[in-house]
C-alpha positions as CSV (number, residue, x, y, z in Angstrom):
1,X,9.3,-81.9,38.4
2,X,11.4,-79.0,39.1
3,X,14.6,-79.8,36.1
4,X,17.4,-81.2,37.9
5,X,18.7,-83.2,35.4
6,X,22.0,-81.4,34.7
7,X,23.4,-80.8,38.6
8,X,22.0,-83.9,39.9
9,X,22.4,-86.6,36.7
10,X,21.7,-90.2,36.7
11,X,22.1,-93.6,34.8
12,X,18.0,-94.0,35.2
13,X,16.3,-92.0,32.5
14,X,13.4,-90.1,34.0
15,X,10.4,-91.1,32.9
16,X,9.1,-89.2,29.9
17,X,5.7,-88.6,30.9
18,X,7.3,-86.2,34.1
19,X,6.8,-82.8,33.0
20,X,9.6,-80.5,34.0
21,X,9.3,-76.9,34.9
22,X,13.0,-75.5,33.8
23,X,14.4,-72.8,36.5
24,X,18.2,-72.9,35.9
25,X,20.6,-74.1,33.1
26,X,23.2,-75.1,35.4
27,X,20.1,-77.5,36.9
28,X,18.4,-78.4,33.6
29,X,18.9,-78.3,30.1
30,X,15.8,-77.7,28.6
31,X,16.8,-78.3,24.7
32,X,18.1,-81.4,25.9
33,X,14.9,-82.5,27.7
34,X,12.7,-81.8,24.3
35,X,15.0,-83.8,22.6
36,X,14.4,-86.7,24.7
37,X,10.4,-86.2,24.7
38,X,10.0,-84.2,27.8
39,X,7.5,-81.9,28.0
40,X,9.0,-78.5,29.3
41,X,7.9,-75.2,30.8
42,X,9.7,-72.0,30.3
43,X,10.7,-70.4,34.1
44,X,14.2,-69.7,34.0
45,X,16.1,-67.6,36.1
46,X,16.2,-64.8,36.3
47,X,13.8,-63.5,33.7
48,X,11.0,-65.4,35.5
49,X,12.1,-66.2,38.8
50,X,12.0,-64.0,41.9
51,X,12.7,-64.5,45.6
52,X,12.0,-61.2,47.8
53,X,14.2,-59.5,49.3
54,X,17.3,-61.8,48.4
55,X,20.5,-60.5,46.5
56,X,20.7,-63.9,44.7
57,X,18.1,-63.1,42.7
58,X,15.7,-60.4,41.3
59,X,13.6,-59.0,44.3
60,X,11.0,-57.2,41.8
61,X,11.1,-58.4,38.0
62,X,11.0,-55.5,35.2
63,X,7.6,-55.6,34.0
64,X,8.4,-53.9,30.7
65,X,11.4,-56.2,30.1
66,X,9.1,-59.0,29.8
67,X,6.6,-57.4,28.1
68,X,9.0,-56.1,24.9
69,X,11.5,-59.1,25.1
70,X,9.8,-62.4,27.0
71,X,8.6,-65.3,25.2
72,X,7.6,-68.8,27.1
73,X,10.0,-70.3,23.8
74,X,13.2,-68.0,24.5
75,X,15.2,-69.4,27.6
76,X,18.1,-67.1,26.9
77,X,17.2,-63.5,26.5
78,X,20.7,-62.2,25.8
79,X,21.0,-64.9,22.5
80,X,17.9,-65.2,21.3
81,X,18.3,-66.6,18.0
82,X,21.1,-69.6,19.6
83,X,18.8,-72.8,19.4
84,X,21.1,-74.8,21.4
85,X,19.6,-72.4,24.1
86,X,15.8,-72.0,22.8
87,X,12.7,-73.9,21.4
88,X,10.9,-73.1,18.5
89,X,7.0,-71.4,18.9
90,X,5.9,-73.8,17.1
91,X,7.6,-76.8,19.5
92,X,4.9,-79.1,20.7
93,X,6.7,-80.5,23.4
94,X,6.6,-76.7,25.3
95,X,3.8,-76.2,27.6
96,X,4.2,-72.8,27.8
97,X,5.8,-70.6,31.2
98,X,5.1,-68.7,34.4
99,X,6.2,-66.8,37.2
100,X,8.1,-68.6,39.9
101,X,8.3,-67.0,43.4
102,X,10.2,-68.1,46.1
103,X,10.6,-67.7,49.6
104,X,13.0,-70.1,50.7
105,X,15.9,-67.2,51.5
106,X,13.6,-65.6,53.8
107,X,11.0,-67.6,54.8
108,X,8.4,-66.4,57.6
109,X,10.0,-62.8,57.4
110,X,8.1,-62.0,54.0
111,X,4.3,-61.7,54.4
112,X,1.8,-62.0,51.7
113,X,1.5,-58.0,51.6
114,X,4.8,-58.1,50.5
115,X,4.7,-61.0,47.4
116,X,1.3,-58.8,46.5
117,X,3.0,-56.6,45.8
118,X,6.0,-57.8,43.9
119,X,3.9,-60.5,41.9
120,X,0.8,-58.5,41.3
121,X,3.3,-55.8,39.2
122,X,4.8,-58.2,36.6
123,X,2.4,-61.3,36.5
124,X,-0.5,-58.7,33.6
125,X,2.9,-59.1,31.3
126,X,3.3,-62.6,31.7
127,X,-0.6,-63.4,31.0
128,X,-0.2,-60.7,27.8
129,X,2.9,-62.9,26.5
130,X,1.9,-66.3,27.2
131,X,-2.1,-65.6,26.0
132,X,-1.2,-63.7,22.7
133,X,2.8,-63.9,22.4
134,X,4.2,-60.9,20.5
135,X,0.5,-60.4,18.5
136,X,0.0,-57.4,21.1
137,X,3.4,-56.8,22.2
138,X,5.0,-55.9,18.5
139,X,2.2,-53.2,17.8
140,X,1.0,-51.9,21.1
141,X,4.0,-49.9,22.7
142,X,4.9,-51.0,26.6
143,X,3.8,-46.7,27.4
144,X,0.5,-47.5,26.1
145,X,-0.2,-51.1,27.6
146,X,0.9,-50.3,31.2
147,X,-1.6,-47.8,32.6
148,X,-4.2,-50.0,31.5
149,X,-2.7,-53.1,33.3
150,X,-2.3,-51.1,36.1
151,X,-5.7,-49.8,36.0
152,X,-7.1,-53.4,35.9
153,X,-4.8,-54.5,38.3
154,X,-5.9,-52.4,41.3
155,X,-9.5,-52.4,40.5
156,X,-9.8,-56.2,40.7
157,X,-12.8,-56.2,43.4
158,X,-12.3,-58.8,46.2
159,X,-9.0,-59.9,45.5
160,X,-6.5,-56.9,45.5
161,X,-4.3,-56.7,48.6
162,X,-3.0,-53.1,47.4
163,X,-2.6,-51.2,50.9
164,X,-1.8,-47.8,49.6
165,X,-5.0,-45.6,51.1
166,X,-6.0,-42.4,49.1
167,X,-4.7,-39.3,50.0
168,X,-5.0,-35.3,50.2
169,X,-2.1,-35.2,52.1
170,X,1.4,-37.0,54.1
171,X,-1.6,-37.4,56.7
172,X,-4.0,-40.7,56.1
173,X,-5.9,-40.1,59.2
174,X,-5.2,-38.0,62.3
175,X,-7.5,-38.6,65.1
176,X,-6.8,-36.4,68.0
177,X,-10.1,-37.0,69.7
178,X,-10.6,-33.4,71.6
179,X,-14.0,-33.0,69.4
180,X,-15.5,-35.7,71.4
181,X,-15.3,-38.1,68.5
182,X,-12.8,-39.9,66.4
183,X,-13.4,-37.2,63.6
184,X,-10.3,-37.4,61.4
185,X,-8.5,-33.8,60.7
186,X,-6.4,-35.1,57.8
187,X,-8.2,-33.6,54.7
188,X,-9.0,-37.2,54.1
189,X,-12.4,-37.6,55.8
190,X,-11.6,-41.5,57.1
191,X,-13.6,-40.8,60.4
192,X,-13.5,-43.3,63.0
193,X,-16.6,-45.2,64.7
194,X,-17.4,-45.7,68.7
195,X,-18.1,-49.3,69.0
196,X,-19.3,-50.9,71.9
197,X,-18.4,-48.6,74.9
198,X,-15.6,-47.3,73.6
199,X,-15.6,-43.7,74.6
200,X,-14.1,-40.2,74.7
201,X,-13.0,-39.0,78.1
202,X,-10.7,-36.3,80.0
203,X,-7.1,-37.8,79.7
204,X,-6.1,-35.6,83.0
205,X,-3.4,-33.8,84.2
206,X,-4.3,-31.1,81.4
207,X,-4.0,-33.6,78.3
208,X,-7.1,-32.4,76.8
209,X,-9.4,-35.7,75.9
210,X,-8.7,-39.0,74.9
211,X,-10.0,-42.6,73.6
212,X,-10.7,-45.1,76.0
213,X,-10.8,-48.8,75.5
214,X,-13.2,-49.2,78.7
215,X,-13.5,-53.1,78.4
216,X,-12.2,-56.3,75.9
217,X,-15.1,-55.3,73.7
218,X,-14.8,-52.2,73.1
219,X,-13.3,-50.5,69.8
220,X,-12.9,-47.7,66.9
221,X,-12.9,-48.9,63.5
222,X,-12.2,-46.8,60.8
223,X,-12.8,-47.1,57.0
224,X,-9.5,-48.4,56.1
225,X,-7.9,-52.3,55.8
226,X,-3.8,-51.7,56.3
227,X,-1.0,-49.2,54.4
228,X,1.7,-51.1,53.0
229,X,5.2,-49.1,52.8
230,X,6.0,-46.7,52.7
231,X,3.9,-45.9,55.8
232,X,4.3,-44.3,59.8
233,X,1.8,-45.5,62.4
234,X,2.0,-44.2,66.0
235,X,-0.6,-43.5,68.6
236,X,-0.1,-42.4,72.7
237,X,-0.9,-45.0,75.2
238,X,-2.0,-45.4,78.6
239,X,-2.9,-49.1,79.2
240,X,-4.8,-49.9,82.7
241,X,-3.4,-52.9,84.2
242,X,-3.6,-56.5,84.0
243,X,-3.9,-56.6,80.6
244,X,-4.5,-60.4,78.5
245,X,-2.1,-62.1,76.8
246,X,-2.2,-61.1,73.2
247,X,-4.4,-57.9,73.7
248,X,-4.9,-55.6,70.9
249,X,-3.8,-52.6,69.9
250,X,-4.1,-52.4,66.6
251,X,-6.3,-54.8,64.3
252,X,-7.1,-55.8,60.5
253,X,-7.6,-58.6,58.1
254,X,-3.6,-58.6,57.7
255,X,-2.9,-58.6,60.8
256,X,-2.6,-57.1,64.6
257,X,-0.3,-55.1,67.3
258,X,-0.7,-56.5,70.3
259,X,-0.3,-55.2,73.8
260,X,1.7,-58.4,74.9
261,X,2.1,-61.9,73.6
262,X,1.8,-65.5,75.3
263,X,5.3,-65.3,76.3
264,X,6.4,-62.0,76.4
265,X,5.3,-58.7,77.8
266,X,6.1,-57.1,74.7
267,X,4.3,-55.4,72.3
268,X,4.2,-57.6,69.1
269,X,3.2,-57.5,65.9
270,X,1.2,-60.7,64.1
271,X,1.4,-61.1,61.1
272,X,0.0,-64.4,58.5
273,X,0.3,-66.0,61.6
274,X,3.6,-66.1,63.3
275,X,4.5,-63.0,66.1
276,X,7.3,-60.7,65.6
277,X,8.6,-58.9,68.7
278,X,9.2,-55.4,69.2
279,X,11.2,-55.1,72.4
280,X,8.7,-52.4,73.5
281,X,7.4,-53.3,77.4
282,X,4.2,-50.6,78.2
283,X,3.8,-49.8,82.3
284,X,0.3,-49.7,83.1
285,X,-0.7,-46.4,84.0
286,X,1.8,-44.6,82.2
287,X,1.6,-42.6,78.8
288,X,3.9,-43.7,76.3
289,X,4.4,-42.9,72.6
290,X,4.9,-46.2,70.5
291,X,5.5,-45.6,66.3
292,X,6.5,-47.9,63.5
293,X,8.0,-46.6,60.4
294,X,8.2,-48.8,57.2
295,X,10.1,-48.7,53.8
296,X,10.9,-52.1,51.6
297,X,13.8,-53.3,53.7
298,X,12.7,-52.5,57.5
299,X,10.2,-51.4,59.9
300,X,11.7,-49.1,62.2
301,X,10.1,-49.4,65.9
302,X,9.9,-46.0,67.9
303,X,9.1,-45.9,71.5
304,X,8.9,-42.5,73.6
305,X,9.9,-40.8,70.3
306,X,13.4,-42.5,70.1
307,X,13.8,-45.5,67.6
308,X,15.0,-48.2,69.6
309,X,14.9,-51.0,67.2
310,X,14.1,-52.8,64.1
311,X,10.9,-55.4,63.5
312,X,13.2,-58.9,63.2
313,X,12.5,-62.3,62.3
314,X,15.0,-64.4,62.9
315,X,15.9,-66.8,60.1
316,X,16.7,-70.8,60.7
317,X,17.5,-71.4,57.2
318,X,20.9,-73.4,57.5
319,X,22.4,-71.4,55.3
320,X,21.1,-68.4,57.1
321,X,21.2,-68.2,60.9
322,X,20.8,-64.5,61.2
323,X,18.0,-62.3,62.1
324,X,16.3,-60.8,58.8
325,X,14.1,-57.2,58.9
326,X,10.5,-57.7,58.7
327,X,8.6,-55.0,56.3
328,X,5.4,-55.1,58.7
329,X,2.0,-54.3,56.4
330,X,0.2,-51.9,59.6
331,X,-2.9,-52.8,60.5
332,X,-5.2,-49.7,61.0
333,X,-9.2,-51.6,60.8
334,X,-9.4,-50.9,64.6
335,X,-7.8,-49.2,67.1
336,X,-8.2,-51.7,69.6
337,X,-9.9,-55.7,68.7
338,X,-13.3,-56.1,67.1
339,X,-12.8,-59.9,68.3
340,X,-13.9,-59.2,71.8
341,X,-10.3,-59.4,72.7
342,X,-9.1,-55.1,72.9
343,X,-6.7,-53.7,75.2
344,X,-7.8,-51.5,78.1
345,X,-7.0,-47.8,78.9
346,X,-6.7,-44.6,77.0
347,X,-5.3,-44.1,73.6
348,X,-4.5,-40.6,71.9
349,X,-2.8,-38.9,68.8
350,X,-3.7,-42.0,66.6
351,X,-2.1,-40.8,63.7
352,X,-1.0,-43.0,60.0
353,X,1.2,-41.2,57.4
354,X,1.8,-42.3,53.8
355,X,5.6,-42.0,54.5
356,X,8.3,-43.4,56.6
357,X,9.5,-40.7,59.0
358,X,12.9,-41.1,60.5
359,X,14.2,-41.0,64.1
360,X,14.6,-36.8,64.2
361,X,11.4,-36.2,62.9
362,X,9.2,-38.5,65.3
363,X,9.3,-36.4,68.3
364,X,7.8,-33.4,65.8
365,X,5.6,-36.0,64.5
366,X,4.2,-37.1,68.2
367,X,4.3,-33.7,69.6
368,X,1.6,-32.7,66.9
369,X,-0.9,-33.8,69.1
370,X,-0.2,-31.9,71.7
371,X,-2.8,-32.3,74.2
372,X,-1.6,-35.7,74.4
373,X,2.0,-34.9,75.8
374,X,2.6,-36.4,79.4
C-alpha cells in the first residue's frame, strides 16, 4: 500500500503482511511500521519522488545527489545518523527503494517524451545504489561514473525515447525542394524520400517549386523519429480543399499534426492519444506559414510568422481547473501520413531547428526560404 498510516490513522491495525511503499512522513512513519513488522520500501519525498512540471515537488531529481548521498535505508538525508528517522542496512524488514513518478498535478498535459526524459536521467543512480549500495559510490567519484551512465543510457537499442537528432548545425534538416527533391541543405544530410505520388512541382506565381501531397497516400519520410525541446518546426502550406477530419501534416511514432480534427477546423496536435488544439484555421488555397517553438515549459504556436498562442491542455484536476502548457515532442517521420490518411496540397520551407526561436526571429526564420514567400 502507499503508507498512510500517520494522516489517515485507525483503531484496525493493518494487516502485517501489506507491504508499504513510504512517500511522506507526514503520511507514514516508516520506523514505526518496522517496528510493528511491516515490511517497508524506501521512496520518500522528495529525494525519490518527482511529479513534472509541478512546484510541489522536484520536477527533475539531482542525479549526483543520489548517487553520493542516497541509500534505500536513509529516509532523512539532512539527519542521517537520527534512527528515529532511518533503518539499519542490515534491517530485514526493508525491501529496498525506487523512483516514484507522478502525474496527478498535470495529468494528460505531460507526455511520455517528457517523463523519458526526466526518469531516464536519475533512475542509472538509483539502480547503482540499490544493486551495490555505497561499494561503488565511496570509491568511484560521481565525474567518473556519470559519462558512462550516460553513455549507456542513450545507447540502449529499442528502448530509448531520447529525441535530440545529431547535428552540424542550429539546422536539423532544411528542405526547400527547388532541386527537384527533398535533398536536405542543413550540413546534416537527413534527406527526405518521395513516397507514393508525392511530388515536386512549380508552386506558381514565382515561388520557385514545392512539395505536393497529390492524394491521402502520398508522403516524405525522412530519417528522423521526433526532436524533443528545445526544438522549432515550421513548414509553408497550401492545403487544396475539402480536406478529412484529422488529416496529416506532420507524422511519427510519438505523435502527429493534423490539418483539422473531428470537431474542429483547427490544426492540432496528437499526442499519446488525446488532441491538443492550436487555434490555427488553414484556408484552402492559400499559403500560410505555421511554426511551433518548444522549451520545458511551453510550445509556442506561430502562424503567418506572428506567435498567436501557446499549445494548452486544460486541466480538470479539482484542485486545478486551469489550462496548463503542453511541451509538444514534434513529430518529423513524415511530412504528410504514411497511414494512407495525408493532407492534400503543396508544402514548402519544411525546416526543424535544434532551438526554440522566439516571436522576432520567426519571420527571419520563414523568410529563409524565400521562394516560398506568398
Amino acid at each position: 500500500m502507499w503508507g498512510s498510516d500517520v494522516r489517515l490513522p485507525g483503531t484496525i491495525e493493518i494487516n502485517s503482511s501489506i507491504h508499504t511503499d513510504h512517500w511522506g512522513w507526514t503520511y507514514s512513519n516508516p520506523i514505526d511500521l518496522v517496528k510493528r513488522g511491516h515490511t517497508v520500501s524506501n521512496l520518500n519525498a522528495p529525494d525519490s519522488y518527482l511529479v513534472p512540471r509541478s512546484a510541489a515537488y522536484w520536477d527533475y531529481i539531482d542525479d549526483r545527489k543520489i548517487y553520493e548521498l542516497w541509500e534505500p535505508w536513509v529516509f532523512d538525508l539532512l539527519d542521517k545518523t537520527n534512527t528515529s528517522r532511518n533503518l539499519s542496512p542490515n534491517e530485514p524488514l526493508l525491501t529496498g527503494g525506487g523512483l516514484a513518478n507522478w502525474n496527478d498535478f498535470l495529468g494528460e498535459s505531460v507526455t511520455r517524451v517528457e517523463l523519458y526524459d526526466r526518469v531516464s536521467k536519475v533512475i542509472g543512480a538509483f539502480g547503482e545504489k540499490l544493486w551495490t549500495g555505497s561499494k561503488n559510490s565511496d570509491t568511484v567519484a560521481y565525474e567518473k561514473w556519470a559519462p558512462l551512465e550516460k553513455k549507456l543510457r542513450e545507447n540502449i537499442p529499442g528502448i530509448t525515447l531520447t529525441r535530440r537528432p545529431q547535428t552540424k548545425g542550429q539546422y536539423v534538416i532544411s528542405y526547400d525542394f527547388e532541386d527537384g527533391a527533398a535533398k536536405d541543405s542543413s550540413k546534416n544530410g537527413y534527406d527526405g524520400k518521395l513516397n507514393n505520388g508525392a511530388k515536386i512541382v512549380d508552386a506558381g506565381n514565382g515561388y520557385g517549386k514545392a512539395l505536393q501531397l497529390v492524394d491521402k497516400n502520398s508522403y516524405v519520410s525522412t530519417p528522423l523519429e521526433s526532436i524533443a525541446y528545445p526544438y522549432a518546426v515550421g513548414l509553408w502550406v497550401k492545403p487544396d480543399k475539402n480536406q478529412a477530419p484529422n488529416a496529416v501534416i506532420l507524422e511519427s511514432g510519438d505523435g502527429k499534426l493534423l490539418i483539422s480534427n473531428s470537431t474542429a477546423p483547427t490544426v492540432t496536435f496528437e499526442q499519446d492519444g488525446h488532441q491538443y488544439d492550436t487555434q490555427i484555421i488553414l484556408k484552402p488555397d492559400e499559403w500560410a506559414h505555421i511554426a511551433f517553438s518548444a522549451d520545458g515549459k511551453k510550445t509556442d504556436v506561430f502562424y503567418n510568422m506572428r506567435r498567436t498562442t501557446f499549445v494548452n491542455y486544460y486541466n480538470s484536476r479539482w484542485d486545478m481547473l486551469q489550462n496548463e502548457t503542453m511541451v509538444v515532442t514534434a513529430p518529423i517521420r513524415n511530412i504528410g501520413s504514411a497511414s494512407g490518411n495525408s493532407m492534400t496540397g503543396l508544402v514548402d520551407g519544411f525546416f526543424v531547428m535544434d532551438r526554440e526561436v522566439c516571436a522576432g526571429e520567426m519571420t527571419f526564420v520563414a523568410k529563409h526560404y524565400s521562394n516560398s514567400l506568398p
